[in-house]
N, C-alpha and C positions, 0 to 999 in steps of 0.2 A: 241172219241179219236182214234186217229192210232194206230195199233201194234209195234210201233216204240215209245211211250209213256208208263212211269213207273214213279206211283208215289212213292212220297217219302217217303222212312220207317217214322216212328215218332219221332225217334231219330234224324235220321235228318235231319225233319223239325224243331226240337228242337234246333240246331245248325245254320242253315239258317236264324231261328228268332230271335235268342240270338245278333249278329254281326251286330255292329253301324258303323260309319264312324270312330272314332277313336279306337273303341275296335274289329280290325278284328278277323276273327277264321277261320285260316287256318293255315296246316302244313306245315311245310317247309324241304328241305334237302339241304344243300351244299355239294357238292361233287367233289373232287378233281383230276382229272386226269393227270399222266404224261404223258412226249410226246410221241409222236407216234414213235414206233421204225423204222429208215429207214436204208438204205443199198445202196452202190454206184449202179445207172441203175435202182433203183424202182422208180415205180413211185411219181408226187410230191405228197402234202399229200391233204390227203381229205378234202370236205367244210365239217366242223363240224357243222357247223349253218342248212345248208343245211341236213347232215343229220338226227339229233336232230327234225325237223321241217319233215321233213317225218315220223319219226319214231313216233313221237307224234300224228301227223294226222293219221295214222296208227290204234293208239288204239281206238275203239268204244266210249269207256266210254269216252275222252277226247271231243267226237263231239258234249256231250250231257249239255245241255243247263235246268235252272229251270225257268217254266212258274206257272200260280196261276191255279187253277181246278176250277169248281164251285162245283164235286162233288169228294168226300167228303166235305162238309163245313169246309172250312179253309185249305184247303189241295195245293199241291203240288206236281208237277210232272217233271220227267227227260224228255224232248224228244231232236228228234237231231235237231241240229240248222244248217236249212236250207242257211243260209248265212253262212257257218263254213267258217274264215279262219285263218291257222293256224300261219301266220304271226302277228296277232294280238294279237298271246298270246307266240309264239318263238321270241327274240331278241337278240343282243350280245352288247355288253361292252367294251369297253378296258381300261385300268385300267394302271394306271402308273405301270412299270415295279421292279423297285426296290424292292419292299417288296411285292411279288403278292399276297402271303397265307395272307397280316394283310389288303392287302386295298381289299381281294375278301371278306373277314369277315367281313370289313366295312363295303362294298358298300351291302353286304347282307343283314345286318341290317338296312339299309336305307329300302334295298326294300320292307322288312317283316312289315315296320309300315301299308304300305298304303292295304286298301282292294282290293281282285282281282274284275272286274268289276261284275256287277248280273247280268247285260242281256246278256252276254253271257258264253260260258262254263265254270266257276268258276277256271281256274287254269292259271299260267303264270310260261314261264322257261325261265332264261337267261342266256348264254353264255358267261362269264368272260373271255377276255384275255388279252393277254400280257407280261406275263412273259417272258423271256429273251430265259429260256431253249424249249421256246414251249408248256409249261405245261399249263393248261386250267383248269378252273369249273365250274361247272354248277349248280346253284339254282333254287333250282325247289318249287314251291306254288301251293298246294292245300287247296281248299276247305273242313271245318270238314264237310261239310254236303256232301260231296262228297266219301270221306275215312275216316274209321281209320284209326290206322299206319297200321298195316298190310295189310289191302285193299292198300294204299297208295304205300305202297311196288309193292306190286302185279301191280299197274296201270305205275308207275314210272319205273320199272324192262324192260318195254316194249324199253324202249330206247336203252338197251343193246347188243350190239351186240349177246351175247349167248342165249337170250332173243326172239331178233326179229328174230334170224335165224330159230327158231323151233319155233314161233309164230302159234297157233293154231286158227283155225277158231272161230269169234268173239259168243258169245253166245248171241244170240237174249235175247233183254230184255223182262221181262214177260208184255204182253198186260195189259192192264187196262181195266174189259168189261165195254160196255153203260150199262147206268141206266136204270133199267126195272121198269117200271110206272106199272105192274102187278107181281110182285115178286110170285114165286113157297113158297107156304106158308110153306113147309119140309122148303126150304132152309131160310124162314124167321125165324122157330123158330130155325133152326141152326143156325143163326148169334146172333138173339138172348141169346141163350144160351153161344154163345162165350164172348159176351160182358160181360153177367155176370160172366164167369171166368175169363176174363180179370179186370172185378172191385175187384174180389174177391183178386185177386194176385194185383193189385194196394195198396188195401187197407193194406194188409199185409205187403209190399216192402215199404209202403207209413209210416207206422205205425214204422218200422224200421228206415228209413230214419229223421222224426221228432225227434224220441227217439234218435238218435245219435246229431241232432242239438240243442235239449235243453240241452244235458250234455253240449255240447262245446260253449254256451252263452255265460256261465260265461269266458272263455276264449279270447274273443276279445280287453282286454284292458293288454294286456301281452308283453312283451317288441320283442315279434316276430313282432311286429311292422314292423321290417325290413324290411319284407317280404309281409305288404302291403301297400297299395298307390293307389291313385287315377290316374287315366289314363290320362298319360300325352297326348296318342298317339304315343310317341317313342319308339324305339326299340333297346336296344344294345344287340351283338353276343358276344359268345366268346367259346373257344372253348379247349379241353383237350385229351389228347392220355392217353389210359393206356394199358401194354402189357396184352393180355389176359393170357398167362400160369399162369403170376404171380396169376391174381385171380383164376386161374381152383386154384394153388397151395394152398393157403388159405382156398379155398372151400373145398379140399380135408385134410385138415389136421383139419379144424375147423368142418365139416358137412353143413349140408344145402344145400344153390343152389349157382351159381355165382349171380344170380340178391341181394337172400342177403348179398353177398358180397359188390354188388356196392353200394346196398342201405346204408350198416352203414360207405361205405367214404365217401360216400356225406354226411349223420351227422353229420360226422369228419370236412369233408370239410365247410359243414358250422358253426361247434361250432367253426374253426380255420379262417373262413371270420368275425363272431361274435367278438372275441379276437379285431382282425386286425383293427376294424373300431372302438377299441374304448368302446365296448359295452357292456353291461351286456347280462350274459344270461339268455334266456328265465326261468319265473317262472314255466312254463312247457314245457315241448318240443313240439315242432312244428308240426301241423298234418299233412302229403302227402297223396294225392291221388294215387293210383297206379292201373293205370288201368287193366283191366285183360280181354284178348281176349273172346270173347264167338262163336266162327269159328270154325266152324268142321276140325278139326288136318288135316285130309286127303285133304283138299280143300280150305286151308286160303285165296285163292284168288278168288273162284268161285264167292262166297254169297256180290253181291252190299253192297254200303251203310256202314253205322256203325253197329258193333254188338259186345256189351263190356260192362263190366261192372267194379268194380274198388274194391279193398279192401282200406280199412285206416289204415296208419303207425303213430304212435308216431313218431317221427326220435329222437332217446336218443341223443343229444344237447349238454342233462344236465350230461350226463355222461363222465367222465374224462378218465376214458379208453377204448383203443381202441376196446381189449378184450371182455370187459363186453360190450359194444356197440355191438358188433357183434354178443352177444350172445341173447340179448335183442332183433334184428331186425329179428334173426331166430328167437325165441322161439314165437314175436307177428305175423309174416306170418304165421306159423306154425299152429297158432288159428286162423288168416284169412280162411285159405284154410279149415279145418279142418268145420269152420264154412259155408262157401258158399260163393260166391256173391251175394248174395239176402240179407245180412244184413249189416244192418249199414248205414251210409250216404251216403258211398261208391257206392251202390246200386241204388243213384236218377236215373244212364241213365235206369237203368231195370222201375222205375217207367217212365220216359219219355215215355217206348215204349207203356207202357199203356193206354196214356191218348189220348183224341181224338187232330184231329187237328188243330180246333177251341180255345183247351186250350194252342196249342202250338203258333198261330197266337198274341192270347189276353194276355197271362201270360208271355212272354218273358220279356217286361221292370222289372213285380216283379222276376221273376227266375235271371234275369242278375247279381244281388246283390245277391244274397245266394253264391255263390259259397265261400265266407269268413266264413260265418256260418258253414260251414263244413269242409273245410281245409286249410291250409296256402301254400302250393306249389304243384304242379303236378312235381312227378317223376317217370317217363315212360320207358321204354325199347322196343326199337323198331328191330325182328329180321330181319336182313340179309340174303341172299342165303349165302351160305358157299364156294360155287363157286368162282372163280378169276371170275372178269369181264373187261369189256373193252368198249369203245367206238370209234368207228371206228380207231378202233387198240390201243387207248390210256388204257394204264392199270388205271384202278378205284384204287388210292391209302388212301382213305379216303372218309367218308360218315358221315358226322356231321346231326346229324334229329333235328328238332326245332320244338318245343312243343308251342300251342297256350298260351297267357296268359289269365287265369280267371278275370275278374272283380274285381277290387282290390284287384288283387295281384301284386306283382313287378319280382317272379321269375317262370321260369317254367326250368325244367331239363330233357334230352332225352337221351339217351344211346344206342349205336348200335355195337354188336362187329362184326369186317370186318377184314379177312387177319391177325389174330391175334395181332389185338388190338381192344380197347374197346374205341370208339371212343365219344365223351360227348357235346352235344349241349349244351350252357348255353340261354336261351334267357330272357332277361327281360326289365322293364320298365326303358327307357333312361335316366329320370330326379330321379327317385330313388336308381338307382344301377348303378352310374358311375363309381363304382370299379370292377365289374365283371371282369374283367380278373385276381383281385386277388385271387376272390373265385376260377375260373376258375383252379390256379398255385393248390389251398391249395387240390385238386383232390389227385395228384399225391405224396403232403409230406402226406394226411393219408395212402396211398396204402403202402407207405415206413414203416409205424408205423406197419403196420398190417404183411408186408412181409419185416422183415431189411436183 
């Protein structure tokens, strides 16, 4: 292998093998740019397409392409793809003018069904225009086996003007060495020895993970129903603003965090989409996944790859007020955190990292069906630079993140606060949640209930 070759963590080969032709697994951003400020004698305005497509080809990690190993068995590695080009993965749009924010949120959910190609770098960005006033956005897809969100951030960031001006020299990816047919017996029984603390902590993470999916068996004939479904392969957007003071203000007069905040209006949000269609509500509240970084604070963008693990939320549904909702969603994070990410169901990506790569090649069709056995929606929060940004002078006025969907499920929820507000990806399955932009509205009447 070359020094220019890196295989892939096990998490995400875990993700690489999981994604079908109709159930992709990538993340996505819409991001909304106003026009470019001009002035009588400047000059005209820049190719955005043109720049966007430098700046992309620019980042390293965008050049790097997944080939199969032979060594490890089953394994998987990044190297760069000697035929890069970056017009095969940068395109542009134009979009009937009239309503540019509802047909770029259409035409984004069109593009979110289809997977990005495998033989070459796993990501694709397009360029929406048209709008009348010169405003643009940009949809951007990655690969989960490429990022998390935050990695995701950190690779994406690259396109920004504040970004690429002080762009730092690319960090070489770490080598993969040949296979040695006579192994240093020290370093054989140090691998050895690794492996069995790696089964040891499997077995433990592994023994958590079961013990949280037999309690929730009994749970999959519950009228949260709603919230799965069989993959049609469709995809509808939609999309939600909320002012962030208002939630610093809540947070600060109730306790907690702002992400508890957002999490009991989405609750809200959906006990008041449950109401609207009709429905009864859930005999028990509906479980979330909520992922949780595992990135060293000081460097969330150095470390490749995925590295996360996730707590489990009740979301109180079943509770009538707003209040006691809020109180409920601190008091159970509270016992997440307190307790670790290494417990609960929450915890399978920690068991992913464990298992070899051979279990991740051959166990993917049975793993693709669990993700119901253990919770009913992914709701994630994805941070932002706190920085103003820009692209080639246009100001970044929104950043919508979209969250993959799990295998029979129909919704997935993404949150990103930018520029003082708290910006809310809806994404879900097209043929089961054709009313998404209602739930999408009922965001902003709970934030009203919580802050009148």
């Amino acid at each position: 292998m070359s020094s220019s070759t890196e295989l892939l963590a096990p998490l995400d080969l875990a993700f690489w093998h999981l994604e079908s032709p109709t159930h992709p697994l990538h993340l996505g951003a819409l991001a909304h740019f106003g026009p470019v400020p001009t002035a009588p004698g400047h000059e005209p305005p820049l190719d955005v397409l043109d720049l966007l497509a430098r700046r992309a080809a620019a980042v390293p990690r965008l050049r790097m392409r997944v080939r199969d190993v032979l060594l490890p068995v089953g394994g998987a590695a990044w190297s760069a793809d000697p035929d890069f080009d970056v017009s095969r993965h940068v395109r542009e749009i134009t979009l009937p003018g009239a309503d540019f924010p509802a047909e770029a949120t259409r035409i984004a959910a069109e593009l979110m069904e289809s997977p990005v190609e495998r033989g070459l770098p796993p990501w694709e960005m397009y360029l929406l225009t048209g709008a009348p006033d010169g405003s643009f956005a940009v949809l951007v897809k990655l690969h989960h086996a490429l990022a998390d969100g935050m990695r995701a951030v950190a690779i994406g960031a690259g396109i920004f003007d504040e970004i690429a001006a002080g762009r730092r020299p690319a960090r070489r990816p770490r080598p993969v060495p040949p296979p040695s047919w006579l192994p240093d017996p020290g370093r054989l029984l140090g691998l050895a020895r690794d492996r069995l603390g790696d089964l040891g902590r499997a077995v433990e993470v592994g023994a958590s993970v079961v013990g949280a999916s037999f309690v929730r068996a009994g749970r999959l004939d519950d009228p949260a129903t709603a919230l799965t479904a069989e993959s049609s392969g469709t995809r509808r957007l939609a999309t939600a603003t909320l002012p962030l003071d208002r939630v610093h203000r809540i947070r600060r007069t109730t306790g907690g965090t702002a992400n508890d905040v957002l999490l009991a209006v989405a609750a809200g949000a959906l006990r008041r989409w449950f109401d609207g269609r009709g429905l009864p509500l859930p005999g028990t509240d509906p479980r979330a996944l909520v992922p949780v970084s595992r990135r060293r604070p000081a460097a969330p963008g150095s470390e490749p790859g995925n590295s996360l693990s996730g707590y489990l939320l009740d979301l109180p549904v079943t509770e009538p007020d707003p209040a006691a909702r809020l109180a409920a969603v601190r008091h159970a994070m509270d016992r997440n955190k307190a307790a670790g990410p290494s417990r609960g169901a929450g915890a399978v990506a920690l068991l992913a990292d464990r298992l070899p790569p051979l279990a991740h090649r051959f166990g993917a069709p049975l793993a693709s069906g669990a993700a119901r056995l253990l919770f009913d929606l992914l709701v994630t929060q994805v941070p932002l630079p706190r920085s103003a940004l820009s692209l080639g002078g246009a100001p970044l006025r929104a950043l919508f993140p979209m969250a993959p969907l799990a295998r029979g499920q129909s919704l997935a929820v993404a949150m990103s606060p930018y520029g003082g507000q708290v910006h809310i990806g809806l994404v879900a399955d097209g043929e089961a949640v054709p009313d998404l932009d209602a739930l999408a509205a009922a965001f902003s009447a709970e934030l009203d209930l919580l802050d009148p």
